[in-house]
TORTI-34073 format. One record per residue: x, y, z of N, C-alpha, C, O in turn. Coordinates in steps of 0.02 Angstrom, whole numbers. Example, Ala and Ser with C-alpha at 12.3 -4.5 7.8 and 13.67 -1.06 7.14 Angstrom:
<nodes>
((660, -284, 390), (615, -225, 390), (660, -165, 390), (712, -166, 423))
((642, -112, 354), (684, -53, 357), (645, 2, 394), (670, 57, 402))
</nodes>
This chain:
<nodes>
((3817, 680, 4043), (3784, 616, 4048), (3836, 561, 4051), (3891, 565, 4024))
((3811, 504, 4088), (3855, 465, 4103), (3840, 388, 4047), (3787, 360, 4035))
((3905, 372, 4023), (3873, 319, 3962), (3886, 276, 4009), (3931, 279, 4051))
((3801, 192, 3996), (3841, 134, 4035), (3794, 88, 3980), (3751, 106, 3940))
((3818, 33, 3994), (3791, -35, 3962), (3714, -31, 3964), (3680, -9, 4010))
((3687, -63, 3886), (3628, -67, 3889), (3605, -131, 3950), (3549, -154, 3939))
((3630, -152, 3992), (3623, -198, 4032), (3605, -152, 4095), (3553, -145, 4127))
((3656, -130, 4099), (3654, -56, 4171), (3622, -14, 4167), (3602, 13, 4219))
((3602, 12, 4100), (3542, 58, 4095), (3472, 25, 4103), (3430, 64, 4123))
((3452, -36, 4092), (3392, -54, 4105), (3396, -75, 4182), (3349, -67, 4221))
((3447, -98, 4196), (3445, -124, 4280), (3407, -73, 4314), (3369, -91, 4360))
((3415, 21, 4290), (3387, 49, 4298), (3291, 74, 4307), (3262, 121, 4334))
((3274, 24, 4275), (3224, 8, 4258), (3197, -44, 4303), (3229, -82, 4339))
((3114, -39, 4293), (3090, -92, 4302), (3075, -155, 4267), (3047, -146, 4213))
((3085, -213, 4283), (3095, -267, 4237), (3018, -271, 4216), (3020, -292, 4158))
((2943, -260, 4236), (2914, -283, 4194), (2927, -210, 4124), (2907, -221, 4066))
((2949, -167, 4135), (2947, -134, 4054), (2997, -129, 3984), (2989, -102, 3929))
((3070, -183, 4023), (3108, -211, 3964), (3106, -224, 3917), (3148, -203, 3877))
((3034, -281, 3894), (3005, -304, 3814), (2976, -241, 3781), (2979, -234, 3720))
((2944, -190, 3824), (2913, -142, 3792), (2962, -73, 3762), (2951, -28, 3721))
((3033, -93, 3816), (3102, -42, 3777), (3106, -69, 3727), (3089, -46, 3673))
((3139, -147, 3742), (3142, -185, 3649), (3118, -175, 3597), (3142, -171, 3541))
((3060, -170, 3620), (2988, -168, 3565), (3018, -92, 3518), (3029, -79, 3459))
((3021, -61, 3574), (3008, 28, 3543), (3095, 64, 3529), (3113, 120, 3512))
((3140, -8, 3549), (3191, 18, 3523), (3190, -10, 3426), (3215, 15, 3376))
((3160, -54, 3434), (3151, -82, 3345), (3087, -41, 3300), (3094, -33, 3239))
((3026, -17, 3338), (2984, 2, 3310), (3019, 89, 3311), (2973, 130, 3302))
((3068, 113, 3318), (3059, 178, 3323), (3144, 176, 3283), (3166, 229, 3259))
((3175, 129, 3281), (3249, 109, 3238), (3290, 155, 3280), (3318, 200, 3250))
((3297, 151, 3342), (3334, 187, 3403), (3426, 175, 3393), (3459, 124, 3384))
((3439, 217, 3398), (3519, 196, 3384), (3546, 205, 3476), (3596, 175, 3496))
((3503, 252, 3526), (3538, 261, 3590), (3481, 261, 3630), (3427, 276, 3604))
((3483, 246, 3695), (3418, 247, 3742), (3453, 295, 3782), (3514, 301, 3777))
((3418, 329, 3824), (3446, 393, 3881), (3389, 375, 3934), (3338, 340, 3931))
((3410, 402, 3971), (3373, 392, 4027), (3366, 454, 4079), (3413, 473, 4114))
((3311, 480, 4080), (3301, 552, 4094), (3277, 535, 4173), (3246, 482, 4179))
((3286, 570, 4227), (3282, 560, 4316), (3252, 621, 4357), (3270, 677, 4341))
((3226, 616, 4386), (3192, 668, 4432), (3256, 657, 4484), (3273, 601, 4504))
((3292, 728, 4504), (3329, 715, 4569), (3328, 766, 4618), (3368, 773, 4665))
((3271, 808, 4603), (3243, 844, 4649), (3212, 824, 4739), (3155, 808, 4756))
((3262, 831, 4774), (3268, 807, 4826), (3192, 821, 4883), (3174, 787, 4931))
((3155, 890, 4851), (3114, 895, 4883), (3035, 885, 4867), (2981, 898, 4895))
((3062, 849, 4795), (2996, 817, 4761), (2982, 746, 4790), (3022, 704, 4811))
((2892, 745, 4783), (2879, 676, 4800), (2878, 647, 4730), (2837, 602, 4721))
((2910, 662, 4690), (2936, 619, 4626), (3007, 592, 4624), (3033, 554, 4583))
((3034, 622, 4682), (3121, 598, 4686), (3137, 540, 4657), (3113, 491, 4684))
((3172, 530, 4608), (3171, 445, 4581), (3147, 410, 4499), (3168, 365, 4463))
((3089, 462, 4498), (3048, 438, 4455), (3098, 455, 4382), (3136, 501, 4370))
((3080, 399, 4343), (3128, 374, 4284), (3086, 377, 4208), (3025, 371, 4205))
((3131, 387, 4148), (3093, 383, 4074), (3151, 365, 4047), (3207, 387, 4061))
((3132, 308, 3989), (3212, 309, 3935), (3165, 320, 3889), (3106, 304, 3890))
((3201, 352, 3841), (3214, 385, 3773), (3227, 352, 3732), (3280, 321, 3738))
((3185, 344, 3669), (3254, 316, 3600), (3263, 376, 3576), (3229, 427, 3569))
((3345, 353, 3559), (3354, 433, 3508), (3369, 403, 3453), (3369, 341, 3453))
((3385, 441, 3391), (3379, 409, 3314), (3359, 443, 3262), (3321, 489, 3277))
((3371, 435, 3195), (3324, 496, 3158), (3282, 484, 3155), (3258, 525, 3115))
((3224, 433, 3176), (3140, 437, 3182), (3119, 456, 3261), (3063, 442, 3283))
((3161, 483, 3292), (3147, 512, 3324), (3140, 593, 3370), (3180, 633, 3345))
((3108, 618, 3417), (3109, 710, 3433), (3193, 698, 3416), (3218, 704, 3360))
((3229, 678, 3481), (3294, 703, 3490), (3338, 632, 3426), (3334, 571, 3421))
((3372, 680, 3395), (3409, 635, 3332), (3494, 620, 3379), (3533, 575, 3362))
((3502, 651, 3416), (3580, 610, 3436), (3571, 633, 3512), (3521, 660, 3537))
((3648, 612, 3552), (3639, 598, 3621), (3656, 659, 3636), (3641, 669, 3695))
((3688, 722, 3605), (3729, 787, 3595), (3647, 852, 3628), (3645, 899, 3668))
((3600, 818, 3588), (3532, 858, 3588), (3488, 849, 3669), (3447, 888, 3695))
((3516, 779, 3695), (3472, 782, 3757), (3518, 814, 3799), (3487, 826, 3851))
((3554, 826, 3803), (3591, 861, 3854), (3575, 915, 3870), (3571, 958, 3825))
((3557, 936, 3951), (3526, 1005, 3966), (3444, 996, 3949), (3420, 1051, 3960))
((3412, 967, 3936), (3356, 935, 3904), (3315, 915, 3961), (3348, 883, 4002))
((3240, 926, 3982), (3192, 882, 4041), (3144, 869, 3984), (3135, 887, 3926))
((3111, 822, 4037), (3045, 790, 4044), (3005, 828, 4072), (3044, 862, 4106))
((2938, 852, 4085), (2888, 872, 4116), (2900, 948, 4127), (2955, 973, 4140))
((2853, 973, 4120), (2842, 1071, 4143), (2858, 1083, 4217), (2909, 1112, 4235))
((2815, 1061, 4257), (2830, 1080, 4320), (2912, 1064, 4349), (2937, 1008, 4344))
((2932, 1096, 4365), (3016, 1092, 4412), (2999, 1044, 4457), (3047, 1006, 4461))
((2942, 1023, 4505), (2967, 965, 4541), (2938, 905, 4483), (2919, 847, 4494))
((2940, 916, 4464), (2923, 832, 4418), (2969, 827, 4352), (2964, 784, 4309))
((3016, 884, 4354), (3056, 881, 4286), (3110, 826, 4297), (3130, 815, 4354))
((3134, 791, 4246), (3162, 700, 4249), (3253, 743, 4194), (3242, 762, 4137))
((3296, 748, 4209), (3335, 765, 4159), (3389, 700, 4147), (3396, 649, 4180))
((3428, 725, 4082), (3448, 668, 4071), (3517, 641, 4107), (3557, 686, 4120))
((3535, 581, 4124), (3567, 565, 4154), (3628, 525, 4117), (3689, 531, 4119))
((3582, 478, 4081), (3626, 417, 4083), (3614, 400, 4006), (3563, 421, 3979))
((3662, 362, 3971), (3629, 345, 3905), (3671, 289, 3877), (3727, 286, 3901))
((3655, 241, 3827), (3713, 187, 3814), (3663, 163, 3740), (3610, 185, 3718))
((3701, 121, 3721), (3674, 95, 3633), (3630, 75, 3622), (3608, 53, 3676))
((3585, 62, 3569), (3531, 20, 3557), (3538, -38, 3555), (3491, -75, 3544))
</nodes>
C-alpha cells in the first residue's frame, strides 16, 4: 500500500462525502483511513472506491491487517486496499 496525505487520499474521493469521513474519523477514534479500489479491468465496477478507519474501535486495528484484505464477495466487485495515510 501506498502511504499519501490525508489531503491526497480524500482528493480520492468524492467531495460531497468528506464531512461524513470527518464525522466517522472522530466518531469511530480512527488513527489511519485506507482506501480500498476495485481495479478489475473487466468489471463494470472498475474504479469504485471505500475508505476505512482503522483504530482499536475498529474491524481492522492497524494498517499491517488490511493488507491483502477486500471489500465485497464477488471478484468483480472486490475493492482492495491501496492507499492509506493518518487520521
Amino acid at each position: 500500500m501506498k502511504e499519501l496525505s490525508k489531503q491526497e487520499l480524500l482528493a480520492e474521493m468524492d467531495v460531497d462525502v468528506h464531512p461524513l469521513i470527518e464525522k466517522n474519523i472522530k466518531k469511530y477514534q480512527a488513527t489511519h483511513l485506507v482506501l480500498f479500489e476495485n481495479q478489475d479491468m473487466c468489471s463494470s465496477s472498475l474504479g469504485a472506491r471505500t475508505v476505512m478507519c482503522v483504530g482499536k474501535n475498529n474491524t481492522y486495528k492497524t494498517i499491517e491487517e488490511c493488507e491483502g484484505k477486500w471489500l465485497n464477495d464477488l471478484p468483480s466487485q472486490r475493492q482492495y486496499a491501496v492507499s492509506f495515510c493518518k487520521a
